[in-house]
VMD Tcl script that builds the backbone (N, CA, C; Angstrom):
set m [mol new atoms 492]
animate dup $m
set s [atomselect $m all]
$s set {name element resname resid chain x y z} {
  {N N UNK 1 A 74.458 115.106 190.822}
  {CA C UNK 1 A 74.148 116.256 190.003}
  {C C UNK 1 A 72.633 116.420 189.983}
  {N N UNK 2 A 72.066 117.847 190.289}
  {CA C UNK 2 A 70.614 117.738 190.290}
  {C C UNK 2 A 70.310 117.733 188.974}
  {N N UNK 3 A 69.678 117.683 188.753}
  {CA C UNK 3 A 68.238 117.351 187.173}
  {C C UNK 3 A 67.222 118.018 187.532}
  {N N UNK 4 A 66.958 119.214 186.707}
  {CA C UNK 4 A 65.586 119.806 186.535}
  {C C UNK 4 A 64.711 119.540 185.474}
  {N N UNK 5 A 63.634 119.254 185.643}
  {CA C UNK 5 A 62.520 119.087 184.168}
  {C C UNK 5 A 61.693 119.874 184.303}
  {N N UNK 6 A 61.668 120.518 183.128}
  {CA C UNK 6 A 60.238 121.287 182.713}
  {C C UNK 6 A 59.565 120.897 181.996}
  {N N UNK 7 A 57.903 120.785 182.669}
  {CA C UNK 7 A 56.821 120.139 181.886}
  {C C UNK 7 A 56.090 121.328 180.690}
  {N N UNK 8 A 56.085 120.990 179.582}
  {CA C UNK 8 A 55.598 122.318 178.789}
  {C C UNK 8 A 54.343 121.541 178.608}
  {N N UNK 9 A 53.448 122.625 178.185}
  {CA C UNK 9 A 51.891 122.162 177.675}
  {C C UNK 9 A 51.970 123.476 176.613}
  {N N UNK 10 A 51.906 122.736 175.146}
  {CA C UNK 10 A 51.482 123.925 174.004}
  {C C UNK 10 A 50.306 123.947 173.204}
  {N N UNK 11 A 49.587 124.622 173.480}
  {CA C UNK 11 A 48.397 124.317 172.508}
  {C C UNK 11 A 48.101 125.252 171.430}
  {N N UNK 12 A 47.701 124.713 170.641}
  {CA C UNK 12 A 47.644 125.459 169.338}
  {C C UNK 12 A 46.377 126.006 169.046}
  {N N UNK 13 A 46.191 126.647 167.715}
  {CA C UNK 13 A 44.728 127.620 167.324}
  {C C UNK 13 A 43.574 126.668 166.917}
  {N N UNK 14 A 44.065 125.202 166.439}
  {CA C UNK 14 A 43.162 124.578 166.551}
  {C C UNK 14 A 42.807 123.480 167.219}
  {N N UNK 15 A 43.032 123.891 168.567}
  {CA C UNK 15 A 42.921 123.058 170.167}
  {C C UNK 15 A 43.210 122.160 170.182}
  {N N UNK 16 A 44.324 121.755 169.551}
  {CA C UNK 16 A 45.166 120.220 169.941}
  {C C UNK 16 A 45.803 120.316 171.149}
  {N N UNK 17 A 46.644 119.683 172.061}
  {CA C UNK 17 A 47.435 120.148 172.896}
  {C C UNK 17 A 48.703 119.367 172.940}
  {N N UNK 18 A 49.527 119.673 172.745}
  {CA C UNK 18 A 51.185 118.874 172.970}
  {C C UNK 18 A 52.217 119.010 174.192}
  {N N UNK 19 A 51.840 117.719 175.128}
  {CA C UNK 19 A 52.582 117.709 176.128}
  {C C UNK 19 A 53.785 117.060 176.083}
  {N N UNK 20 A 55.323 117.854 176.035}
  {CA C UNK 20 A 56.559 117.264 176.922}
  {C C UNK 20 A 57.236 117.677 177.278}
  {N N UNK 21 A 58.407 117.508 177.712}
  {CA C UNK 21 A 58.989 117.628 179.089}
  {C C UNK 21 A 60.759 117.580 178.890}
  {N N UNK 22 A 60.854 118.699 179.057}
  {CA C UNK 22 A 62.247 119.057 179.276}
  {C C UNK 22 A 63.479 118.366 180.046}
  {N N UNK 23 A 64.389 118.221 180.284}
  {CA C UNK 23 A 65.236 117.649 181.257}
  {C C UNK 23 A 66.407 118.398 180.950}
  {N N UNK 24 A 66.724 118.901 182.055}
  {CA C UNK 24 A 68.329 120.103 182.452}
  {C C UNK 24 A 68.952 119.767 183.597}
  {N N UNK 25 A 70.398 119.935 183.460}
  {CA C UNK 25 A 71.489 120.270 184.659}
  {C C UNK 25 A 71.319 121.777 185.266}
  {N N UNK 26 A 71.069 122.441 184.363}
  {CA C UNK 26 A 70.824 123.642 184.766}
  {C C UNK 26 A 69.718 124.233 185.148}
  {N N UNK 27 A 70.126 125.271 186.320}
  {CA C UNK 27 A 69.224 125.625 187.297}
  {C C UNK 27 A 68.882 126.830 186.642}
  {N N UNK 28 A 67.478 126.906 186.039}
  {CA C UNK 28 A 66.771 128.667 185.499}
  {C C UNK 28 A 66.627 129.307 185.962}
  {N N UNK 29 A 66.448 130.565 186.610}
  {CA C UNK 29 A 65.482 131.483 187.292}
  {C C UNK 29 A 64.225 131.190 186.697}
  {N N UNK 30 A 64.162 131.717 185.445}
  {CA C UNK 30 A 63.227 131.625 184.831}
  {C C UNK 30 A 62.618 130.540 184.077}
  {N N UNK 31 A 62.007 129.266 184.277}
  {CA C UNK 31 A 61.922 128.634 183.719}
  {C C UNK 31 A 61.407 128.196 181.852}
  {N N UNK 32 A 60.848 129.462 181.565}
  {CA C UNK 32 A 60.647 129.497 180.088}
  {C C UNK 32 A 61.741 130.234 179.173}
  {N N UNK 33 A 63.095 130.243 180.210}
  {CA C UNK 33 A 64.467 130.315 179.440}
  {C C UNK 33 A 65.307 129.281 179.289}
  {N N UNK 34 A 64.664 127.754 179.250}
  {CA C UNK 34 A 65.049 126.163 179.383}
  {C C UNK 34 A 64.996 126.197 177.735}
  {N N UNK 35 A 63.358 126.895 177.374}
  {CA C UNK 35 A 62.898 125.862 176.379}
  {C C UNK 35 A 62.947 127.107 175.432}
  {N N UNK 36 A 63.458 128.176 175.525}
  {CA C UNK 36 A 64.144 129.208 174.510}
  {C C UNK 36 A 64.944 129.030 174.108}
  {N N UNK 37 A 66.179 128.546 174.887}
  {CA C UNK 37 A 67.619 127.794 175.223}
  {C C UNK 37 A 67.572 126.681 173.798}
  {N N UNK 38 A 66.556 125.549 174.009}
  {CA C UNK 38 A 66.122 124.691 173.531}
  {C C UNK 38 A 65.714 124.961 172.238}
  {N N UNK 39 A 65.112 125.757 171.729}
  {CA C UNK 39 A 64.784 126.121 170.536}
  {C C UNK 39 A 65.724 126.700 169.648}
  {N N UNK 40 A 66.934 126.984 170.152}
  {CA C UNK 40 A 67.739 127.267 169.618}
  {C C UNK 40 A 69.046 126.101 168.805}
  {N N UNK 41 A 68.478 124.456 169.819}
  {CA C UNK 41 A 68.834 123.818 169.171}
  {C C UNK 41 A 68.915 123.509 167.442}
  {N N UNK 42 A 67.461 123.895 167.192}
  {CA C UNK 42 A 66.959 123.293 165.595}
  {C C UNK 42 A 68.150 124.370 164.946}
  {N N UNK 43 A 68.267 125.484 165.129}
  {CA C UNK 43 A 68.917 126.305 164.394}
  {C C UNK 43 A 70.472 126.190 164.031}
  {N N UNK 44 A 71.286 125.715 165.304}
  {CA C UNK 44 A 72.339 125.456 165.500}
  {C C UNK 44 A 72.692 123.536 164.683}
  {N N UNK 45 A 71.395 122.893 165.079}
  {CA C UNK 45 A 71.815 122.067 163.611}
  {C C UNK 45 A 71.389 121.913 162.904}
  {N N UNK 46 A 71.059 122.858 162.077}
  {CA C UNK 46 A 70.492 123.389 160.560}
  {C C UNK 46 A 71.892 123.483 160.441}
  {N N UNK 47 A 72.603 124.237 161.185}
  {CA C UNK 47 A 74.135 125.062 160.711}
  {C C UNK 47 A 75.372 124.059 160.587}
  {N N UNK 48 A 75.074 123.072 161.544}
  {CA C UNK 48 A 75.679 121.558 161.171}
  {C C UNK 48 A 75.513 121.254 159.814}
  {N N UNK 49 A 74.397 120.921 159.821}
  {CA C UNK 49 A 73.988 120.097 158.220}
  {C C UNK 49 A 74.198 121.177 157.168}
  {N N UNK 50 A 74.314 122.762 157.032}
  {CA C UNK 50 A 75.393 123.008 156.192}
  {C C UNK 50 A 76.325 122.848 156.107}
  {N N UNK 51 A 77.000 122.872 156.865}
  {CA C UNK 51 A 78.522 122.747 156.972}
  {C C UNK 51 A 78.862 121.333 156.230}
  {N N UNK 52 A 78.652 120.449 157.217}
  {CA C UNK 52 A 78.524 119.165 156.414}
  {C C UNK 52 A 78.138 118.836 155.110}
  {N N UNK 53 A 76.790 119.097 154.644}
  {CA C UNK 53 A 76.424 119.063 152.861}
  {C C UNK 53 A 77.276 120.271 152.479}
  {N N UNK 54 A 77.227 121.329 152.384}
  {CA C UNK 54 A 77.536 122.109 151.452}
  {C C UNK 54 A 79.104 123.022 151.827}
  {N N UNK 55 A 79.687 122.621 152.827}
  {CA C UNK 55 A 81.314 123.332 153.062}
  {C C UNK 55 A 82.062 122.704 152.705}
  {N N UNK 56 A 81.846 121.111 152.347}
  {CA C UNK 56 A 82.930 120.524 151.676}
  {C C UNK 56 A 84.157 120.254 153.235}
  {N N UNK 57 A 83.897 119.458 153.791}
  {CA C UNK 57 A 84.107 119.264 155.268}
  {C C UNK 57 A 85.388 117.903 154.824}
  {N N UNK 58 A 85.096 116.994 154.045}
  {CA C UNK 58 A 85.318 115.541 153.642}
  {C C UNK 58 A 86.427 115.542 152.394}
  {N N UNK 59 A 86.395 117.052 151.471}
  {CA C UNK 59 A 86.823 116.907 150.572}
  {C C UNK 59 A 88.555 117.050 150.560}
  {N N UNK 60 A 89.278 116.531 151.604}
  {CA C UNK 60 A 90.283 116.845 151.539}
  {C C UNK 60 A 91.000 116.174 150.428}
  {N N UNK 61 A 92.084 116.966 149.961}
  {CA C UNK 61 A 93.453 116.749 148.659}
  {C C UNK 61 A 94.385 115.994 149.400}
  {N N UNK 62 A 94.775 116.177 150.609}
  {CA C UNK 62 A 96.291 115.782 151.728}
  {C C UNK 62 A 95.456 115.156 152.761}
  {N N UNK 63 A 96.858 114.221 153.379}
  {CA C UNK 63 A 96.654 113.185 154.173}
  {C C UNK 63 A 97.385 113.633 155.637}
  {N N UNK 64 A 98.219 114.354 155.272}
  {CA C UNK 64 A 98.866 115.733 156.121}
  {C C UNK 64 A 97.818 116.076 157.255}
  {N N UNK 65 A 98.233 115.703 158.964}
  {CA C UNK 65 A 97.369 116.462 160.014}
  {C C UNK 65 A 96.605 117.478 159.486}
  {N N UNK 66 A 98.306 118.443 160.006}
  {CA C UNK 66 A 98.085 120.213 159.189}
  {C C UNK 66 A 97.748 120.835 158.444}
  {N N UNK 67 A 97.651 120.043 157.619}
  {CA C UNK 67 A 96.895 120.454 156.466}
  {C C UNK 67 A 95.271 120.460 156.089}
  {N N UNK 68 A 95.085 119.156 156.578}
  {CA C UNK 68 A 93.761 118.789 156.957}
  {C C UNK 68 A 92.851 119.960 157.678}
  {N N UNK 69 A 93.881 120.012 158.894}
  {CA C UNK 69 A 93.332 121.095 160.098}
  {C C UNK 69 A 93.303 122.235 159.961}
  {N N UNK 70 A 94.379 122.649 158.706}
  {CA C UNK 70 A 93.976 124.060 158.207}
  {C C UNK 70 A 92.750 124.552 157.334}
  {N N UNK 71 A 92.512 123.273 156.493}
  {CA C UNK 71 A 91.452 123.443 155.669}
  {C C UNK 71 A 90.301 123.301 156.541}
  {N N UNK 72 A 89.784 122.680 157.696}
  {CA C UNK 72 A 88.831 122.660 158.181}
  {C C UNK 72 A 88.731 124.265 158.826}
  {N N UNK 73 A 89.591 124.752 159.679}
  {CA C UNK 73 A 89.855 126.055 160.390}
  {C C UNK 73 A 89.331 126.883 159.242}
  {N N UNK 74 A 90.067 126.546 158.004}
  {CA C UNK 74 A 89.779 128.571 157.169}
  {C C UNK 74 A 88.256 127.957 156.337}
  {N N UNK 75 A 87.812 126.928 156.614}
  {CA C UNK 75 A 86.084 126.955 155.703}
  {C C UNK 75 A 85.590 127.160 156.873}
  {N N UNK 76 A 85.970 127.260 158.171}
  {CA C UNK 76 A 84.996 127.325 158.959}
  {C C UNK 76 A 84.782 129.062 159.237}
  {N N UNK 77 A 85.980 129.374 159.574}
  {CA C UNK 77 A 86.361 130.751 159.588}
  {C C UNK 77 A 85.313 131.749 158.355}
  {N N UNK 78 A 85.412 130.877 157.538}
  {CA C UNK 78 A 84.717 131.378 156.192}
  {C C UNK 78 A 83.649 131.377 155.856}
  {N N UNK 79 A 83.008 130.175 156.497}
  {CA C UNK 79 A 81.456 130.275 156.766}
  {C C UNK 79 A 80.890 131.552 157.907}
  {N N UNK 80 A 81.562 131.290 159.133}
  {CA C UNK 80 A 81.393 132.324 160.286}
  {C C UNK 80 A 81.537 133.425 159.444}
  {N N UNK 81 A 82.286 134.029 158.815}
  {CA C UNK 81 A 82.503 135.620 158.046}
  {C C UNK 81 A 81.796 135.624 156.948}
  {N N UNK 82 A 80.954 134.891 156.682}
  {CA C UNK 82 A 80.182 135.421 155.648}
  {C C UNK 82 A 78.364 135.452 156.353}
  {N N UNK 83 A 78.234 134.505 157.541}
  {CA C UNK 83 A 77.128 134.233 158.310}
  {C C UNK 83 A 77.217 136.178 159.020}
  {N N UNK 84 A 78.135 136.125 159.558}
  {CA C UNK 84 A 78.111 137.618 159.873}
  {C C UNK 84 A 78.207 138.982 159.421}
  {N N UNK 85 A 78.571 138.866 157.768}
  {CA C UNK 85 A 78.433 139.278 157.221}
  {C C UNK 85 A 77.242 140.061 156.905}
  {N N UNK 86 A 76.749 138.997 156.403}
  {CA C UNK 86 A 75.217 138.935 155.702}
  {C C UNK 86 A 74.294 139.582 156.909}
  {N N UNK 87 A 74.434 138.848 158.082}
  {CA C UNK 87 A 73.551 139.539 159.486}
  {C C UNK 87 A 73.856 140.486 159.585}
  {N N UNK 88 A 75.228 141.436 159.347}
  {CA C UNK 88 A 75.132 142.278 159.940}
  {C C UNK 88 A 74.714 143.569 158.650}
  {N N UNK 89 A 74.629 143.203 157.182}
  {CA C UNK 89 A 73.833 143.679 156.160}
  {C C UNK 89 A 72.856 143.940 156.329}
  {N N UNK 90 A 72.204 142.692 156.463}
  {CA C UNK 90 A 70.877 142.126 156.226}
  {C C UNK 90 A 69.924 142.047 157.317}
  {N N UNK 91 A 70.391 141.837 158.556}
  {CA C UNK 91 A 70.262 141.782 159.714}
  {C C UNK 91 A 68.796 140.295 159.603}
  {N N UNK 92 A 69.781 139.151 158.654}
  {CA C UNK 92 A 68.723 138.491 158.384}
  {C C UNK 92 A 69.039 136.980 159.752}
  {N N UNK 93 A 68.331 135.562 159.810}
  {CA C UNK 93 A 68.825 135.267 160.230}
  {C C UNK 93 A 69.391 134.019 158.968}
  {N N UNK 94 A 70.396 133.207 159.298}
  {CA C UNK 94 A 71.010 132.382 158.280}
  {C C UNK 94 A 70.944 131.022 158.200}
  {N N UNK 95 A 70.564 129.930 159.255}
  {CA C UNK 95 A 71.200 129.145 159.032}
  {C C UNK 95 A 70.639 127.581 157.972}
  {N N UNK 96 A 69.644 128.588 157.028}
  {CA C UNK 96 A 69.541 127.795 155.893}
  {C C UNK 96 A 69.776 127.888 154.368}
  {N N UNK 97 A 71.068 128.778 154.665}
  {CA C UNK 97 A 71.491 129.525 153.018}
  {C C UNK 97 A 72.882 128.714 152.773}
  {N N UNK 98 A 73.230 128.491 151.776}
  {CA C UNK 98 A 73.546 127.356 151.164}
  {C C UNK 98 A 75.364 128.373 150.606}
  {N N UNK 99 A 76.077 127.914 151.047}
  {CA C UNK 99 A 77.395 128.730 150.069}
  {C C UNK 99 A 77.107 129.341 148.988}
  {N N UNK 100 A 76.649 129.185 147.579}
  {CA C UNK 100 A 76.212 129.770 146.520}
  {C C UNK 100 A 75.060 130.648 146.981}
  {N N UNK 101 A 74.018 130.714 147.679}
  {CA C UNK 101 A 73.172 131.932 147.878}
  {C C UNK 101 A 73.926 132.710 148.871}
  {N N UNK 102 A 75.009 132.503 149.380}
  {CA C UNK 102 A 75.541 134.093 150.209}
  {C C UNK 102 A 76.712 134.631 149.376}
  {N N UNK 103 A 77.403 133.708 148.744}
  {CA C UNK 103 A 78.024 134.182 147.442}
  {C C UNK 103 A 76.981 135.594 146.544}
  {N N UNK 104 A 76.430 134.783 145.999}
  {CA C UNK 104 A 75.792 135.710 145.007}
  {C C UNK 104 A 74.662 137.160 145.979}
  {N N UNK 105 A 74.665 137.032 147.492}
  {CA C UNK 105 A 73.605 138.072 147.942}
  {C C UNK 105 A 74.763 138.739 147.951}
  {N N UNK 106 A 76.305 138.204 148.412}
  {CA C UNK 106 A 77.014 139.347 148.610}
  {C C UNK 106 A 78.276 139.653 147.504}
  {N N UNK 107 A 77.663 139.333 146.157}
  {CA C UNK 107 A 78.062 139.418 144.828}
  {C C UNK 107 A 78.655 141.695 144.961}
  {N N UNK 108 A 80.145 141.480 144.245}
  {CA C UNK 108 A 79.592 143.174 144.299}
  {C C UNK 108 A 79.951 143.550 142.984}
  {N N UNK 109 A 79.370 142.774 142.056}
  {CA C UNK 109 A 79.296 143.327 141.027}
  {C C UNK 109 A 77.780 143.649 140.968}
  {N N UNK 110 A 77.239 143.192 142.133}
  {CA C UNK 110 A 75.733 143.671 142.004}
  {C C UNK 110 A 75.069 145.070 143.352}
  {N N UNK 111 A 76.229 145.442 143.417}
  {CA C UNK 111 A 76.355 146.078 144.474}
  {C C UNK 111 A 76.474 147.578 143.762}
  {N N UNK 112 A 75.709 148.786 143.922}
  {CA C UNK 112 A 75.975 150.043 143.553}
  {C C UNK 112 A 75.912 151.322 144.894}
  {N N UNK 113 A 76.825 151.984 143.932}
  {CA C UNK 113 A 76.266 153.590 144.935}
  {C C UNK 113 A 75.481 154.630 144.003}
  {N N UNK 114 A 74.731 154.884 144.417}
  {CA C UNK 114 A 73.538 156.064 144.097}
  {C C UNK 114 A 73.681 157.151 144.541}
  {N N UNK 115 A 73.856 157.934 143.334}
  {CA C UNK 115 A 74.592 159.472 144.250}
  {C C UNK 115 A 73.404 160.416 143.881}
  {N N UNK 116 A 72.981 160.991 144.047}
  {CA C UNK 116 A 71.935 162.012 144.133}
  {C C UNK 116 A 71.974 163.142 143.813}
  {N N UNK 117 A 71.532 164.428 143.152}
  {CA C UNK 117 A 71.914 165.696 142.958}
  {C C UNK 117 A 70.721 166.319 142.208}
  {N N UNK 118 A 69.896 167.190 142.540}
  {CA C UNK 118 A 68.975 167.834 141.978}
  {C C UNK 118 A 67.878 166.957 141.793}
  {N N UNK 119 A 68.234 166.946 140.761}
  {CA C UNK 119 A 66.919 165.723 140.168}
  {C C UNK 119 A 67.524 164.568 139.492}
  {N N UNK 120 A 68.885 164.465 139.563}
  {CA C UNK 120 A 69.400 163.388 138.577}
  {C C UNK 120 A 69.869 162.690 139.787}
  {N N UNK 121 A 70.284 161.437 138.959}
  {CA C UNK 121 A 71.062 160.809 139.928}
  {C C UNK 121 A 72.132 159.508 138.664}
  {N N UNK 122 A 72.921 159.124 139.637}
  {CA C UNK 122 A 73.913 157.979 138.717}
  {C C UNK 122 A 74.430 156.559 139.794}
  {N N UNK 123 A 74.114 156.338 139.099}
  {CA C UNK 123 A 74.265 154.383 139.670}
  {C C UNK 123 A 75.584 153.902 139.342}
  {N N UNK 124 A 76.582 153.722 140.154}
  {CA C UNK 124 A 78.131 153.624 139.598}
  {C C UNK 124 A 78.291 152.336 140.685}
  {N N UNK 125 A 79.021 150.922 140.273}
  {CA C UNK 125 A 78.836 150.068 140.906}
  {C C UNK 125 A 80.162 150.411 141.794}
  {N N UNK 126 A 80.156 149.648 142.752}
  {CA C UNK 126 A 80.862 149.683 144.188}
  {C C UNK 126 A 82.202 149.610 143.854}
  {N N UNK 127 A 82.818 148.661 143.347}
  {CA C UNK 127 A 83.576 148.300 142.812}
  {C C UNK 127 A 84.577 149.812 141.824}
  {N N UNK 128 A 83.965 150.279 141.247}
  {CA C UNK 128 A 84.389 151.354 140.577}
  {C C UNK 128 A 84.506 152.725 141.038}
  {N N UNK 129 A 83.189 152.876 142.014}
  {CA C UNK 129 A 83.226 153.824 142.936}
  {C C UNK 129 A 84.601 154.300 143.874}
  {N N UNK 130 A 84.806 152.682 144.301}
  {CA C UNK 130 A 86.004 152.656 145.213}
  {C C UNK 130 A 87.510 153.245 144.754}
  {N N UNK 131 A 87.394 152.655 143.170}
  {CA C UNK 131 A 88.674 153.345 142.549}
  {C C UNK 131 A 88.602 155.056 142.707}
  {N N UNK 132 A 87.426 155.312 142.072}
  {CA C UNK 132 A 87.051 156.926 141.554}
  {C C UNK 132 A 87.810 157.554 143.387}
  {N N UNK 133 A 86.963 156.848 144.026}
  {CA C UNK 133 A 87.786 157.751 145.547}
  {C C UNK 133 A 88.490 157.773 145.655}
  {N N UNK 134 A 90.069 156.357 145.295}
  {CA C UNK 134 A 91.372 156.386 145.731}
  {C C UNK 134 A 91.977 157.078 145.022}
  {N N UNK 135 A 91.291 157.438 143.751}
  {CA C UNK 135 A 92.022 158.332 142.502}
  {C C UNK 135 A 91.855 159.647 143.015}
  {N N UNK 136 A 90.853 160.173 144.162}
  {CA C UNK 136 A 90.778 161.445 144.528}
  {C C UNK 136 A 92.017 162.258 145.034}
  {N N UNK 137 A 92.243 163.699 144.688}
  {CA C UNK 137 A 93.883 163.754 145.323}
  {C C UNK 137 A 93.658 164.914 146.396}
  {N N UNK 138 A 94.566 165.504 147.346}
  {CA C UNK 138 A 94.142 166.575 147.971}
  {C C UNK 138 A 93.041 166.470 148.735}
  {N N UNK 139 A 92.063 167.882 148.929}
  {CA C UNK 139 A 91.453 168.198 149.502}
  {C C UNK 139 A 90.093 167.417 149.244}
  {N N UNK 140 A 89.755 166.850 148.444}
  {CA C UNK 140 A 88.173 166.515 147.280}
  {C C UNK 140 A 88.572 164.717 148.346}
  {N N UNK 141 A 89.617 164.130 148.303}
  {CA C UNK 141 A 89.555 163.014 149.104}
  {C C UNK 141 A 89.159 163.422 150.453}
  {N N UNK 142 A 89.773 164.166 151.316}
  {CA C UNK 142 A 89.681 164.160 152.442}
  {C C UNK 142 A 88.460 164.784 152.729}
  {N N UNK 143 A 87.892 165.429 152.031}
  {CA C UNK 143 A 85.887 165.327 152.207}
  {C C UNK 143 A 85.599 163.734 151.628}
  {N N UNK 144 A 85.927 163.067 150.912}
  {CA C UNK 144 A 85.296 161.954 150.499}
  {C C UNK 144 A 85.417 161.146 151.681}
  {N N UNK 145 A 86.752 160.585 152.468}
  {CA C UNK 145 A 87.208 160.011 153.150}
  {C C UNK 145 A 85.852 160.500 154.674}
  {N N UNK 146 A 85.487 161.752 154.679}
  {CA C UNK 146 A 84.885 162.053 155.740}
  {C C UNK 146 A 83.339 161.429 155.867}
  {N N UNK 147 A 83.138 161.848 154.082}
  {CA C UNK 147 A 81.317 161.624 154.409}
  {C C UNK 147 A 81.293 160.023 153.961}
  {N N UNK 148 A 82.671 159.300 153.572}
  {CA C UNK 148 A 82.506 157.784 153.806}
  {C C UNK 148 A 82.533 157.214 155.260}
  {N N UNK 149 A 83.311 157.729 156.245}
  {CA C UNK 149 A 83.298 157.281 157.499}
  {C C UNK 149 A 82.033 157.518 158.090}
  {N N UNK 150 A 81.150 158.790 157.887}
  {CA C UNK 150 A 79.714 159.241 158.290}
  {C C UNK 150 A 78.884 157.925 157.653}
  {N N UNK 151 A 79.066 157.872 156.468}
  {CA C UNK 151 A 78.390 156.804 155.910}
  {C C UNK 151 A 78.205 155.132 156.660}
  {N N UNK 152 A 79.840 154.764 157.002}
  {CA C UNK 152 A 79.982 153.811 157.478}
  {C C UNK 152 A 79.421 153.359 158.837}
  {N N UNK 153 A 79.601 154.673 159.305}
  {CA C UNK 153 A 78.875 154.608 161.110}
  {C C UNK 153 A 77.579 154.605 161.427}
  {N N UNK 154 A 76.701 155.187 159.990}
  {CA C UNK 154 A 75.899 154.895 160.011}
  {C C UNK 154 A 74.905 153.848 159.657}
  {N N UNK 155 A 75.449 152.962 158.781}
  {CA C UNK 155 A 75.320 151.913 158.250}
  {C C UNK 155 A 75.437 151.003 159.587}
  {N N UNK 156 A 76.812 150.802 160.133}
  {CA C UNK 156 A 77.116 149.636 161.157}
  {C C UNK 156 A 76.358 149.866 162.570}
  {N N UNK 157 A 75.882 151.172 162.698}
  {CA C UNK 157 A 75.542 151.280 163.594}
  {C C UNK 157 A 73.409 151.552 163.428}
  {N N UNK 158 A 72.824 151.106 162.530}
  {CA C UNK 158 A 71.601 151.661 161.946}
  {C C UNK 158 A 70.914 150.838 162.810}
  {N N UNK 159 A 71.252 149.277 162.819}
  {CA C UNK 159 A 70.405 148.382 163.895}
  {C C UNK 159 A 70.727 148.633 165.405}
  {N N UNK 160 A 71.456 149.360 165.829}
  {CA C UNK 160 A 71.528 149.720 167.175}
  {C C UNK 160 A 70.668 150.768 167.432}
  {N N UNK 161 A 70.291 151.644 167.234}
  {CA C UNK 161 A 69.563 153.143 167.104}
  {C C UNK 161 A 69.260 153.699 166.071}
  {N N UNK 162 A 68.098 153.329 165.631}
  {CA C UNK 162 A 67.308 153.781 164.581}
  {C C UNK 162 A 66.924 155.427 164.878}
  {N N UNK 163 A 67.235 155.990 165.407}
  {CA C UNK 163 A 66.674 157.583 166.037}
  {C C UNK 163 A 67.690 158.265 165.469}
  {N N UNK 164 A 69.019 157.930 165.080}
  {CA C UNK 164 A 69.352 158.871 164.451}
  {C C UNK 164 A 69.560 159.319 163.133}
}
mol reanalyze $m
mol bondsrecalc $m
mol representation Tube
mol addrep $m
């Protein structure tokens, strides 16, 4: 199996210099996509060591395979859907937020819609909003239903094309 190494030299603003050296199976084109690759390590186990401290990985009730294996599957599942969550909100990156701080960022009792009109406006939380629409009947929903889907596409789609 070949072995490639890349020698890095980094120097900093106040002229120290830090030399070392990579080692890969894999062949780059580009060789400063080794140690991008690489930097992505720290992040990926940051996301370990949540999981581990704070998902509750250990805390099993049953001695049960299946059971075991289910509880590991749906906290993991559950971490992933709230990590993507939040990114795709926030478009932040995550992997040093703790279960209780993505809980409470994506709290929706703290969550409102702001409706606008003249000069006034009203702050009605999300939660309540949502009823007021399903309670809509007829024609007054199916405009609501419209400028919520406008809403939505624009929202999910805001970090792709900011131009529109």
């Amino acid at each position: 199996m070949p072995i490639n190494v890349l020698l890095i030299r980094e120097r900093y603003a106040d002229g120290h210099c830090q030399e070392w050296a990579l080692m890969t199976t894999r062949d780059y084109a580009d060789p400063s996509q080794a140690r991008t690759h690489y930097h992505c390590r720290v992040k990926i186990e940051e996301r370990h060591r949540q999981l581990k401290c704070f998902h509750d990985l250990s805390g099993f009730r049953s001695r049960a395979q299946n059971v075991i294996v289910a509880q590991v599957v749906f906290i993991l599942l559950s971490y992933t859907l709230r990590q993507w969550q939040l990114w795709r909100l926030h478009a932040e990156v995550l992997p040093d937020q703790t279960p209780e701080l993505m809980r409470r960022r994506l709290n929706l009792r703290k969550q409102y819609i702001v409706i606008y009109l003249a000069r006034s406006y009203a702050q009605i939380p999300l939660a309540h909003f949502t009823r007021l629409v399903l309670e809509l009947e007829g024609e007054a929903r199916q405009r609501a239903l419209a400028k919520i889907q406008k809403l939505e596409q624009s929202l999910l789609n805001s970090n792709d094309d900011d131009t529109s």
